[in-house]
ROKOLVEX-892158 format. One record per atom (N, C-alpha, C, O): residue number from 1; residue in three letters; chain; atom name; y, z, x. Coordinates in nm, 2 decimals. Example, Ala and Ser with C-alpha at 12.3 -4.5 7.8 and 13.67 -1.06 7.14 Angstrom:
! residues 2
<site><num>1</num><residu>ALA</residu><chaine>A</chaine><atome>N</atome><yy>-0.57</yy><zz>0.78</zz><xx>1.32</xx></site>
<site><num>1</num><residu>ALA</residu><chaine>A</chaine><atome>CA</atome><yy>-0.45</yy><zz>0.78</zz><xx>1.23</xx></site>
<site><num>1</num><residu>ALA</residu><chaine>A</chaine><atome>C</atome><yy>-0.33</yy><zz>0.78</zz><xx>1.32</xx></site>
<site><num>1</num><residu>ALA</residu><chaine>A</chaine><atome>O</atome><yy>-0.33</yy><zz>0.85</zz><xx>1.42</xx></site>
<site><num>2</num><residu>SER</residu><chaine>A</chaine><atome>N</atome><yy>-0.22</yy><zz>0.71</zz><xx>1.28</xx></site>
<site><num>2</num><residu>SER</residu><chaine>A</chaine><atome>CA</atome><yy>-0.11</yy><zz>0.71</zz><xx>1.37</xx></site>
<site><num>2</num><residu>SER</residu><chaine>A</chaine><atome>C</atome><yy>0.00</yy><zz>0.79</zz><xx>1.29</xx></site>
<site><num>2</num><residu>SER</residu><chaine>A</chaine><atome>O</atome><yy>0.11</yy><zz>0.80</zz><xx>1.34</xx></site>
***
This chain:
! residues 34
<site><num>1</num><residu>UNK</residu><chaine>A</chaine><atome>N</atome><yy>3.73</yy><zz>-0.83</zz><xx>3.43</xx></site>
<site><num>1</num><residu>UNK</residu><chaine>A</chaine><atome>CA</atome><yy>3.67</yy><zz>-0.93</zz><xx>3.51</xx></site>
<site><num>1</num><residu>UNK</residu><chaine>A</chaine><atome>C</atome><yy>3.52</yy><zz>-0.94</zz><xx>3.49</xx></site>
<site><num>1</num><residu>UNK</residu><chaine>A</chaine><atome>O</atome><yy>3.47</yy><zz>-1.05</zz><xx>3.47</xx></site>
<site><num>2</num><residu>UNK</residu><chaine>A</chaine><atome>N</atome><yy>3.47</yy><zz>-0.87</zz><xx>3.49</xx></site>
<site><num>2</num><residu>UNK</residu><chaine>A</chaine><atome>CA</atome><yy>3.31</yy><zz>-0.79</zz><xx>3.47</xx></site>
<site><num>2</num><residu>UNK</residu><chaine>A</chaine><atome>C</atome><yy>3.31</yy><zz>-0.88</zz><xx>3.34</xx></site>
<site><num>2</num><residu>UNK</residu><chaine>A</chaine><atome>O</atome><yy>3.26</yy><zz>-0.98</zz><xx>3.37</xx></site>
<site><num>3</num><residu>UNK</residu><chaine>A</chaine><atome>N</atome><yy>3.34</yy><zz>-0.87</zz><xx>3.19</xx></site>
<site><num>3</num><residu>UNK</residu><chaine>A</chaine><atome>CA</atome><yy>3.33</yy><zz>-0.95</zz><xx>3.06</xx></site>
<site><num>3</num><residu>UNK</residu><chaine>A</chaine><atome>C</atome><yy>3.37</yy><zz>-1.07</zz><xx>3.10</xx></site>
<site><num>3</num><residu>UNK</residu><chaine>A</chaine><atome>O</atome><yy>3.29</yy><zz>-1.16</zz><xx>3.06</xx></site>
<site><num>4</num><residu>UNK</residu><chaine>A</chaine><atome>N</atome><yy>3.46</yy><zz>-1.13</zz><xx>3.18</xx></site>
<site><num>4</num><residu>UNK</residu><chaine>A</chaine><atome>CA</atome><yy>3.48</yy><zz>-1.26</zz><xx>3.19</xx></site>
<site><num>4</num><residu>UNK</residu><chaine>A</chaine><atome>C</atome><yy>3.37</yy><zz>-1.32</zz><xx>3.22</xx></site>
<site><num>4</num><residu>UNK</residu><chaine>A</chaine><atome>O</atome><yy>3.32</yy><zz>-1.43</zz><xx>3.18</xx></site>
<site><num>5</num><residu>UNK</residu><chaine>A</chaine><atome>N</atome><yy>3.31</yy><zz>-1.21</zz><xx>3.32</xx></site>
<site><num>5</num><residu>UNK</residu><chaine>A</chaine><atome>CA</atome><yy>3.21</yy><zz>-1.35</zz><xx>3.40</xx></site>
<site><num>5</num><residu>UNK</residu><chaine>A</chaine><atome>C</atome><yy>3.09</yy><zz>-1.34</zz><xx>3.28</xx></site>
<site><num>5</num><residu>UNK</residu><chaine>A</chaine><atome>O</atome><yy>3.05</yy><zz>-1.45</zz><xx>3.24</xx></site>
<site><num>6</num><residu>UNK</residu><chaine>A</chaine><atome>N</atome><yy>3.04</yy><zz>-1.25</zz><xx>3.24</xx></site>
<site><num>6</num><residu>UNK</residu><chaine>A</chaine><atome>CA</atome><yy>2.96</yy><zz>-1.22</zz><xx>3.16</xx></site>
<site><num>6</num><residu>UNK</residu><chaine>A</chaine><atome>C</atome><yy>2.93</yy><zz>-1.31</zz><xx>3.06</xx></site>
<site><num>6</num><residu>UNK</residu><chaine>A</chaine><atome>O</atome><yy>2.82</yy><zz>-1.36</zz><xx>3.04</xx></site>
<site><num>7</num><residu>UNK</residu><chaine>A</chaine><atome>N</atome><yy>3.08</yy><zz>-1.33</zz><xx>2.97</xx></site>
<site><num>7</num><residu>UNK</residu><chaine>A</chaine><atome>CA</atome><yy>3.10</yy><zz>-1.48</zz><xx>2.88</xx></site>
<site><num>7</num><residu>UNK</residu><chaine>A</chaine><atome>C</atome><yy>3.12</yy><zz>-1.59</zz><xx>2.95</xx></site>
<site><num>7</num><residu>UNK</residu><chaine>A</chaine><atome>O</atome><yy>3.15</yy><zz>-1.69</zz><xx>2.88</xx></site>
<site><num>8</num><residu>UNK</residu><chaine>A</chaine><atome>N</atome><yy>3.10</yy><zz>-1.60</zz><xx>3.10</xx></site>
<site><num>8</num><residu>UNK</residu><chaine>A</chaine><atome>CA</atome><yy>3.08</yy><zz>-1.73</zz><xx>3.12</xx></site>
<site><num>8</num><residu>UNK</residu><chaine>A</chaine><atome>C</atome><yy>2.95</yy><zz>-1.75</zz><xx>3.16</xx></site>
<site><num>8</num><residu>UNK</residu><chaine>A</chaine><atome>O</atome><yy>2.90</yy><zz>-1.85</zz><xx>3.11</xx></site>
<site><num>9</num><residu>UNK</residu><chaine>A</chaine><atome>N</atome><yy>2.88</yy><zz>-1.68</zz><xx>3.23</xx></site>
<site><num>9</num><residu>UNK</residu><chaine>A</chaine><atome>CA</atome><yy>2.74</yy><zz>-1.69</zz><xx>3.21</xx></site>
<site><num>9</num><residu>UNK</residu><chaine>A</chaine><atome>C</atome><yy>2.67</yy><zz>-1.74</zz><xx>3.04</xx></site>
<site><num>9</num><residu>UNK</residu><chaine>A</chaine><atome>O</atome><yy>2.61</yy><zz>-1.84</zz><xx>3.01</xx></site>
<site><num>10</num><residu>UNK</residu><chaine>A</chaine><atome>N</atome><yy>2.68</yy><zz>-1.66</zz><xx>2.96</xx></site>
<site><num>10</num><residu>UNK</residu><chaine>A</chaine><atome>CA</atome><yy>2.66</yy><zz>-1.69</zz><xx>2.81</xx></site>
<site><num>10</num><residu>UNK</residu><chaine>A</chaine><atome>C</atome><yy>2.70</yy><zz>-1.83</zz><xx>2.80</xx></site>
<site><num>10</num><residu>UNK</residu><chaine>A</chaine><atome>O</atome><yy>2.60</yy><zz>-1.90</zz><xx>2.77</xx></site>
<site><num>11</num><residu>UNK</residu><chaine>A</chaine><atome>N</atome><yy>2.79</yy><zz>-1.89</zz><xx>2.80</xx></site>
<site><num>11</num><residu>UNK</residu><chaine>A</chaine><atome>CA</atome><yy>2.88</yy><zz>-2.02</zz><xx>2.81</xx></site>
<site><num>11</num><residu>UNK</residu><chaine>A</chaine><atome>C</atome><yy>2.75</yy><zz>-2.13</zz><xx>2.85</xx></site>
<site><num>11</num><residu>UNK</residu><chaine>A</chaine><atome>O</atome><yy>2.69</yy><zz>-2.22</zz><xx>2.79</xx></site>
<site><num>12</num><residu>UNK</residu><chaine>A</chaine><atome>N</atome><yy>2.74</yy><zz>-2.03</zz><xx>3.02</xx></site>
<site><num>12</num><residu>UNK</residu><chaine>A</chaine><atome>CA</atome><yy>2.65</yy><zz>-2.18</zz><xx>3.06</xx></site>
<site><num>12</num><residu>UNK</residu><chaine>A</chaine><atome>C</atome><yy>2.55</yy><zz>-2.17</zz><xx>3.04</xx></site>
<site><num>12</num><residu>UNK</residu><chaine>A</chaine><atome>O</atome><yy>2.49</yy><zz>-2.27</zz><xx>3.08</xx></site>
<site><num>13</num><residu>UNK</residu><chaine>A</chaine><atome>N</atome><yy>2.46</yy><zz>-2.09</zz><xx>2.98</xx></site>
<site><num>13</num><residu>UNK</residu><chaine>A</chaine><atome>CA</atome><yy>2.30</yy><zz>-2.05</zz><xx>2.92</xx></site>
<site><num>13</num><residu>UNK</residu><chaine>A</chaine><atome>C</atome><yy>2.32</yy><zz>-2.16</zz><xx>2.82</xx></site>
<site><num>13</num><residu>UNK</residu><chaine>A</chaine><atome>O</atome><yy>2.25</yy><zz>-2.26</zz><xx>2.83</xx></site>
<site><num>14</num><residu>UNK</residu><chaine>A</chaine><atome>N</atome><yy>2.41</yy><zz>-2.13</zz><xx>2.73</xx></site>
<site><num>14</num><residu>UNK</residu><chaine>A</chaine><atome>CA</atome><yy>2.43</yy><zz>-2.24</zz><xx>2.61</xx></site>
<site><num>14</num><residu>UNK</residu><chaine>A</chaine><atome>C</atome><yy>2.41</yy><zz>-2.37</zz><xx>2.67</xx></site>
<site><num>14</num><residu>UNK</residu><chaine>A</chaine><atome>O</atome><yy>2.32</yy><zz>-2.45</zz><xx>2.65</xx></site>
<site><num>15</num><residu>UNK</residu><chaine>A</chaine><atome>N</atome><yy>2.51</yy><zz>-2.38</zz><xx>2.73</xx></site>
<site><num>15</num><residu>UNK</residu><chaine>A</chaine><atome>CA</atome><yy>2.51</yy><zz>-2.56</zz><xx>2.78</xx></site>
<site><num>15</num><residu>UNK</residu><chaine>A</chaine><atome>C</atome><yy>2.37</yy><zz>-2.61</zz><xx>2.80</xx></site>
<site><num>15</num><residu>UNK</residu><chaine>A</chaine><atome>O</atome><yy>2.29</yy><zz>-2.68</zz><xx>2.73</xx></site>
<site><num>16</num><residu>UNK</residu><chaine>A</chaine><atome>N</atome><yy>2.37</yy><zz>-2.53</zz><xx>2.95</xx></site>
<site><num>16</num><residu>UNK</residu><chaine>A</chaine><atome>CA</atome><yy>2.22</yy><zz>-2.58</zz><xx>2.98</xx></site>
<site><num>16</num><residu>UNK</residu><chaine>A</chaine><atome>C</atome><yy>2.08</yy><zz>-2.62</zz><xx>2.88</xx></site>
<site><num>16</num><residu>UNK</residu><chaine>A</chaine><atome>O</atome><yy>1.99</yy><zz>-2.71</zz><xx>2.90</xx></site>
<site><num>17</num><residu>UNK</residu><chaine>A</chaine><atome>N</atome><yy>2.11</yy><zz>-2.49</zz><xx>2.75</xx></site>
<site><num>17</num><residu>UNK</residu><chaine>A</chaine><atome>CA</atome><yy>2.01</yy><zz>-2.52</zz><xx>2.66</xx></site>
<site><num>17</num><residu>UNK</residu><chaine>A</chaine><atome>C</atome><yy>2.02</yy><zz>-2.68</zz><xx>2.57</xx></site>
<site><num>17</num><residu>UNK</residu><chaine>A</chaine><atome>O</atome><yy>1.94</yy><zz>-2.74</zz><xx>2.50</xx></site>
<site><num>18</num><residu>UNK</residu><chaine>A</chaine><atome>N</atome><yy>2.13</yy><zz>-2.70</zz><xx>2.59</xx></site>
<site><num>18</num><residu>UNK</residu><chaine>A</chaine><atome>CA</atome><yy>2.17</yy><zz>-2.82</zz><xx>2.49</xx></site>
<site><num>18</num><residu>UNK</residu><chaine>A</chaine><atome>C</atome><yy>2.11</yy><zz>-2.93</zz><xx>2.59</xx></site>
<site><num>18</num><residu>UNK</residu><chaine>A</chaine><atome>O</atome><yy>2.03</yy><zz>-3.01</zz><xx>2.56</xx></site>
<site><num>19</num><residu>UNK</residu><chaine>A</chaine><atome>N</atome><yy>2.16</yy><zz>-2.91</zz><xx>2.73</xx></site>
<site><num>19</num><residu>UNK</residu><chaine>A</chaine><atome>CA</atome><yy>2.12</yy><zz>-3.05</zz><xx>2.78</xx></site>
<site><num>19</num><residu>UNK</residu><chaine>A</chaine><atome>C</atome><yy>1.95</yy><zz>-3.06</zz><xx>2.83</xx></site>
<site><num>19</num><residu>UNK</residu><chaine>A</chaine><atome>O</atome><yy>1.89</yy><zz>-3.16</zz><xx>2.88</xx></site>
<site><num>20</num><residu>UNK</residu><chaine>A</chaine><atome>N</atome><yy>1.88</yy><zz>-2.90</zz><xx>2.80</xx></site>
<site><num>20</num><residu>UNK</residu><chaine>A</chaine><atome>CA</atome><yy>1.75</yy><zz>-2.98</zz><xx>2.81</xx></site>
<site><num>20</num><residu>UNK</residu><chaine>A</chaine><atome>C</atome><yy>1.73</yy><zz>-2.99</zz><xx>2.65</xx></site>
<site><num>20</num><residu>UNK</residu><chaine>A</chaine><atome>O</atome><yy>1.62</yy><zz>-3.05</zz><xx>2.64</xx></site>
<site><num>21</num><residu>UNK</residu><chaine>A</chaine><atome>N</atome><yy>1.77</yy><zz>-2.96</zz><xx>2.54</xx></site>
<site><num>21</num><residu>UNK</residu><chaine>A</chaine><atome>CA</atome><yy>1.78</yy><zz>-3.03</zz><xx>2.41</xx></site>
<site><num>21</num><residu>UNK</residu><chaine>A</chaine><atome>C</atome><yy>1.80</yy><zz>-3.19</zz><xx>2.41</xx></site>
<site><num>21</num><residu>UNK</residu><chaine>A</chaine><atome>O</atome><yy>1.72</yy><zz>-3.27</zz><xx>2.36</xx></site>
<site><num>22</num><residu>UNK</residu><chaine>A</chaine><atome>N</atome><yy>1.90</yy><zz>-3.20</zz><xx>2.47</xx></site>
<site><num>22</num><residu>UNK</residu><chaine>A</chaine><atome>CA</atome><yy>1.91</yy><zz>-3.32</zz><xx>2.50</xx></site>
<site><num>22</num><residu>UNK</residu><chaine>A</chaine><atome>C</atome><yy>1.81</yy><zz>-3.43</zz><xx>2.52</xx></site>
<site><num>22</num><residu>UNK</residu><chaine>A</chaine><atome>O</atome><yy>1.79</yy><zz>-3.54</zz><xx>2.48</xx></site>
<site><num>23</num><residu>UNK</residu><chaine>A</chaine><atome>N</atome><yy>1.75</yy><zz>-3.34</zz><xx>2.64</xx></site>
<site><num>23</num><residu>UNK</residu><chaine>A</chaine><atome>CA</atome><yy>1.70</yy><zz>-3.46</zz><xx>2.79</xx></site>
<site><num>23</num><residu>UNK</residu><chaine>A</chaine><atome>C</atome><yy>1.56</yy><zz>-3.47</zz><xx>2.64</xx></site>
<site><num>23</num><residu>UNK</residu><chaine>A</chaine><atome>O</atome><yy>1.54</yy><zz>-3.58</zz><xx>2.59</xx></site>
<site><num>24</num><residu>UNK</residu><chaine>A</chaine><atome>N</atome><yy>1.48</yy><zz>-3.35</zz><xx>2.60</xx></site>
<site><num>24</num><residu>UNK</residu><chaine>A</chaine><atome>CA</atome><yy>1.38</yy><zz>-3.32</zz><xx>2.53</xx></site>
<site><num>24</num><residu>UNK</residu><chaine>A</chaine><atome>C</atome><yy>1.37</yy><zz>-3.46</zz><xx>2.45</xx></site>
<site><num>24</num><residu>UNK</residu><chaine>A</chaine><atome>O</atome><yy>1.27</yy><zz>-3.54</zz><xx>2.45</xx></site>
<site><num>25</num><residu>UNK</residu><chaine>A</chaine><atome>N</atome><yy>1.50</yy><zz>-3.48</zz><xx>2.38</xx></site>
<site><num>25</num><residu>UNK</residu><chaine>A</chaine><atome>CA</atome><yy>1.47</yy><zz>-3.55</zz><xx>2.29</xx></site>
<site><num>25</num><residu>UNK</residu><chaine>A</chaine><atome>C</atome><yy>1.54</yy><zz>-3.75</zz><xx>2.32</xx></site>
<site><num>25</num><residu>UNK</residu><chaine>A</chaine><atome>O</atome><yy>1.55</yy><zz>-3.84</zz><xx>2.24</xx></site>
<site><num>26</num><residu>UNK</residu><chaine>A</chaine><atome>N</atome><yy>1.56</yy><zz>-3.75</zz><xx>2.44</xx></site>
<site><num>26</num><residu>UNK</residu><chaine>A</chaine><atome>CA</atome><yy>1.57</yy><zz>-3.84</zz><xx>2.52</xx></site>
<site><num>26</num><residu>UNK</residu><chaine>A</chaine><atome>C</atome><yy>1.46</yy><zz>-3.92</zz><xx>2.53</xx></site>
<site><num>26</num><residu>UNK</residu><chaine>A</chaine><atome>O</atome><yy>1.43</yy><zz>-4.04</zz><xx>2.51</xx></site>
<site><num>27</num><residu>UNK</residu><chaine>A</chaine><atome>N</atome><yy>1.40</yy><zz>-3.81</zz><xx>2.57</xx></site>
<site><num>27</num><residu>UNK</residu><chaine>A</chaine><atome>CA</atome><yy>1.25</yy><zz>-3.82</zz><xx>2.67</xx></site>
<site><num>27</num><residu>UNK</residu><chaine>A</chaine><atome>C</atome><yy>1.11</yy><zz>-3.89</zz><xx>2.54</xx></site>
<site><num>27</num><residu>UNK</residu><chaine>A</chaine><atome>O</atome><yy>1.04</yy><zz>-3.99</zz><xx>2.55</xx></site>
<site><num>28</num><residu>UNK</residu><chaine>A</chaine><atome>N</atome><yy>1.13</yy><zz>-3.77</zz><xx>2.42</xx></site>
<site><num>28</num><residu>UNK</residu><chaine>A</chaine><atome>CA</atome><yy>1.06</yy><zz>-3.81</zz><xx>2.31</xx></site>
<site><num>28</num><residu>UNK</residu><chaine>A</chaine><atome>C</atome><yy>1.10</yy><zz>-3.97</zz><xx>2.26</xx></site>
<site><num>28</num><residu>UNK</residu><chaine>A</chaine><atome>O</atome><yy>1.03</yy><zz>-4.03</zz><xx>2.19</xx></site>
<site><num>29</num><residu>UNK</residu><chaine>A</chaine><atome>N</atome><yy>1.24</yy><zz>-4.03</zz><xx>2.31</xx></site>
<site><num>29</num><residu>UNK</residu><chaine>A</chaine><atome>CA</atome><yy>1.26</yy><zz>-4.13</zz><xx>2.19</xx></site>
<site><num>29</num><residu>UNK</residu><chaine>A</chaine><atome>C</atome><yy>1.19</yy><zz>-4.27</zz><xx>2.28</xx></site>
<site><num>29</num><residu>UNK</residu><chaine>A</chaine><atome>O</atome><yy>1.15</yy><zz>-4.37</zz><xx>2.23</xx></site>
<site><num>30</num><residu>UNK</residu><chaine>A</chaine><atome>N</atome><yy>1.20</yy><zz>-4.24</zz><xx>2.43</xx></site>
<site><num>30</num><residu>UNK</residu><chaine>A</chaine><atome>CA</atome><yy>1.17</yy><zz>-4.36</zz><xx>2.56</xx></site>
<site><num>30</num><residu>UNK</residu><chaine>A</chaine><atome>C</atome><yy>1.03</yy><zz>-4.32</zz><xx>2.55</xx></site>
<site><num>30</num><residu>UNK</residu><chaine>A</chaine><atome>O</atome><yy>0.95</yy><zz>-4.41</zz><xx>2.55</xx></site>
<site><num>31</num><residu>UNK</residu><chaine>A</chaine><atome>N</atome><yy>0.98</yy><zz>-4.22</zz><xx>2.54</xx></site>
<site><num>31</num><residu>UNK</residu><chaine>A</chaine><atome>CA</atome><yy>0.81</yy><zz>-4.23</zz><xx>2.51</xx></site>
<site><num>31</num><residu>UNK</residu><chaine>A</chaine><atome>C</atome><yy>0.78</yy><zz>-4.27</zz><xx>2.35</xx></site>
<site><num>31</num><residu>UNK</residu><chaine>A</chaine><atome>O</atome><yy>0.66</yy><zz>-4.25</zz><xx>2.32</xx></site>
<site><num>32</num><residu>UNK</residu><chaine>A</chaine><atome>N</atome><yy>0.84</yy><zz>-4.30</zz><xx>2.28</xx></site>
<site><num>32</num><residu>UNK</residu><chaine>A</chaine><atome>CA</atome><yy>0.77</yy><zz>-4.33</zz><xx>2.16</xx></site>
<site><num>32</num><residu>UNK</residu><chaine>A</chaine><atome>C</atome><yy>0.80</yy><zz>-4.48</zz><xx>2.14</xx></site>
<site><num>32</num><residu>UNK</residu><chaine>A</chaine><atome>O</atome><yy>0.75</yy><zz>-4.55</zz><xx>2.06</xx></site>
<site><num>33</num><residu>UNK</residu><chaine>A</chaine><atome>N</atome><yy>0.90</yy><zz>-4.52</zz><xx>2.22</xx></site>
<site><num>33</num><residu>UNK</residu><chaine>A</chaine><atome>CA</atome><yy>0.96</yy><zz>-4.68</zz><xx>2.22</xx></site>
<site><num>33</num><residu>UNK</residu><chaine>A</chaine><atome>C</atome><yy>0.90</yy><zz>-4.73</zz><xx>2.35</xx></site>
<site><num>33</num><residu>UNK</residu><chaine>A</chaine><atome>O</atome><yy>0.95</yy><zz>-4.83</zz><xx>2.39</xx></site>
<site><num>34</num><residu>UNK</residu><chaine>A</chaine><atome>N</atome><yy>0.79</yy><zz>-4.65</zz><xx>2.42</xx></site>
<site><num>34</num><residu>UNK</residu><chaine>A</chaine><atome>CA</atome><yy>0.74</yy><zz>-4.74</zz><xx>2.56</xx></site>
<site><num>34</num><residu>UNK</residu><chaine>A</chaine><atome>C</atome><yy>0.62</yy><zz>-4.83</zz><xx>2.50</xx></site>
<site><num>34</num><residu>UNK</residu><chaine>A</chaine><atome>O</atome><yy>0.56</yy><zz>-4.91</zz><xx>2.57</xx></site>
***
């Protein structure tokens, strides 16, 4: 149970990194087209 949760923490570190990857490059494209 202990590794499960462990790989799901890892899981969501990942995510979260993508969606401020995301937002990052969101952000860069509405500030260079304002």
């Amino acid at each position: 149970k202990v590794i499960a949760l462990k790989d799901l923490y890892e899981l969501l570190e990942k995510v979260i990194d993508r969606c401020r990857d995301a937002g990052n490059v969101i952000n860069h494209i509405v500030l260079k087209n304002s």
